[in-house]
C-alpha positions, 0 to 999 in steps of 0.5 A: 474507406481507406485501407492498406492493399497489396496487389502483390508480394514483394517488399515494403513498397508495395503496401499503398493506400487505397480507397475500397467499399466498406464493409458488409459483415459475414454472419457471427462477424461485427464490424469494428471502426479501427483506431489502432493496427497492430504491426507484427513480423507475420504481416511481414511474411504475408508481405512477401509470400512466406506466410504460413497461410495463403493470402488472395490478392489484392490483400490488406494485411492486419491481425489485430485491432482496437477500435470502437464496434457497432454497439459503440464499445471499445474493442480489440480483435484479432481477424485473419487479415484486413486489419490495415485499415479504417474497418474490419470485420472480427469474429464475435469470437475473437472480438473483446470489450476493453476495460477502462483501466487499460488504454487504447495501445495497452489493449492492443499490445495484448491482444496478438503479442500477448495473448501468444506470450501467454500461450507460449508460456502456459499452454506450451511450455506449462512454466513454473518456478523451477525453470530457467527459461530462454525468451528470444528477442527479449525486447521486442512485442511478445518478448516483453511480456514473456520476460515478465510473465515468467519471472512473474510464474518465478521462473529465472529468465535469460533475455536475447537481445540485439544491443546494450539498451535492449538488454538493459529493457529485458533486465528491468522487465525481469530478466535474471541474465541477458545475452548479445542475441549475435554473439558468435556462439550463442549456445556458450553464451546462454549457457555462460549466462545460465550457468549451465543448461536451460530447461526452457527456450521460446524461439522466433528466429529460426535457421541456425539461431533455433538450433544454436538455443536448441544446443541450451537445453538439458535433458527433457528440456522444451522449446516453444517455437513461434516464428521464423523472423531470421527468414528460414524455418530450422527443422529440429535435429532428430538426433538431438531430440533423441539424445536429451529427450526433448520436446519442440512445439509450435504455436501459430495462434490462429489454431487457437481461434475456434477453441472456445473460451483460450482466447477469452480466458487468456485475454481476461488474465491479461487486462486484468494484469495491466489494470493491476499494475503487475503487467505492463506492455511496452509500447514502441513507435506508432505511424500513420496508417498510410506509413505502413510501409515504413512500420514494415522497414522499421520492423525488420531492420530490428529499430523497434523495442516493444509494441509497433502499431499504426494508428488509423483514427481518433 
């Protein structure tokens, strides 16, 4: 079968195709025929040897798909890599039937970006109508649904993004008020916008973005980190924390993986938006499996809005 194979880090150029043996299953695992593989900035970190978890090498990045499974239904999954490729082997565990009402790329989008923008805002920052809540990178995989499902939970949402037509994306998904996420001062611009402190901040940047919005928040407010796409992890400054009383919690989604029934309730709550018509996932650009490296360039050159994917079969 073909597959995507890194034999080293580095960057996008040592993403090539290859021929290897399919697969032969672990126990618990099924083997899932890939039609489509999500593309994410962790693909990116195992890329280049930043991740949070050691890979092996030779490596085929990838942690989530859809496809068809060995009983012939439609599935998504998430996997701890491999998924750049025509099969991967999930987890029953981490491996769903997708309703009919939600098509091939909605499930995806849902699967790793949703799941994490529901966590982030339910499971981390336990959300409600009284907050005013910062999304960072607003247009992006997670950042599109973050915006609309907290102002779906009634929370007045300030969207980050980059240019004019990205912010104009986050103020039609639900954002009350949007920001240049390059402004000069970010903490005064946020603040402008808010009209004063925010109680919440999901951050994904890192290094002095992260303690720019860390600056936004008032006393007892929260920050729900999950990434570092700037490059650098920002440690929170303990005095800040101290002074306003703040909590900062980290979200690496794999954790979620063996708790059995978060995934799987989360995911039910997720279709059943998108089949509902109250969620809608916003669907960037797609390549060729065999363009990976080009997905990888287009991802951190910050061109793609919404969902990327690499389609790998009919």
């Amino acid at each position: 079968m073909r597959a995507i194979v890194m034999k080293k880090t580095g960057g996008p150029e040592v993403l090539e195709i290859s021929d290897v043996p399919e697969l032969t299953p672990p126990r618990a695992h099924r083997v899932i025929s890939v039609r489509k593989a999500g593309v994410n900035f962790a693909d990116t970190h195992v890329r280049t040897g930043t991740y949070l978890a050691d890979v092996e090498l030779p490596y085929t990045p990838g942690n989530e798909v859809m496809g068809v499974d060995d009983q012939g239904r439609r599935v998504v999954a998430l996997t701890r890599g491999g998924g750049y490729a025509e099969q991967v082997a999930a987890h029953r565990l981490t491996c769903w039937p997708v309703p009919d009402a939600v098509t091939d790329e909605q499930a995806l989008a849902l699967t790793l970006q949703g799941n994490t923008a529901w966590h982030l805002l339910h499971t981390c920052i336990k959300v409600s109508s009284t907050d005013t809540i910062v999304v960072s990178a607003a247009a992006g995989g997670v950042g599109t649904l973050a915006v609309q499902l907290a102002a779906q939970a009634g929370a007045r949402v300030i969207g980050l993004a980059s240019t004019p037509s990205r912010r104009a994306l986050a103020t039609e998904l639900g954002a009350s008020a949007v920001v240049d996420s390059r402004s000069d001062d970010l903490t005064e611009a946020v603040l402008d916008a808010a009209g004063g402190p925010v109680t919440a901040v999901l951050e994904m940047t890192g290094g002095q973005v992260h303690e720019q919005l860390l600056a936004t928040l008032a006393p007892l407010g929260r920050m729900a980190v999950y990434g570092y796409a700037g490059g650098t992890p920002a440690p929170s400054s303990g005095r800040l924390l101290l002074e306003r009383s703040l909590t900062v919690q980290g979200l690496w989604l794999p954790h979620l993986y063996s708790v059995r029934g978060a995934l799987a309730s989360s995911m039910e709550t997720l279709f059943a938006a998108v089949a509902a018509g109250t969620l809608a996932p916003v669907l960037g650009q797609q390549w060729p499996l065999e363009q990976a490296a080009e997905a990888h360039r287009a991802l951190e050159n910050r061109t793609v809005t919404g969902k990327a994917l690499l389609h790998v079969s009919d």
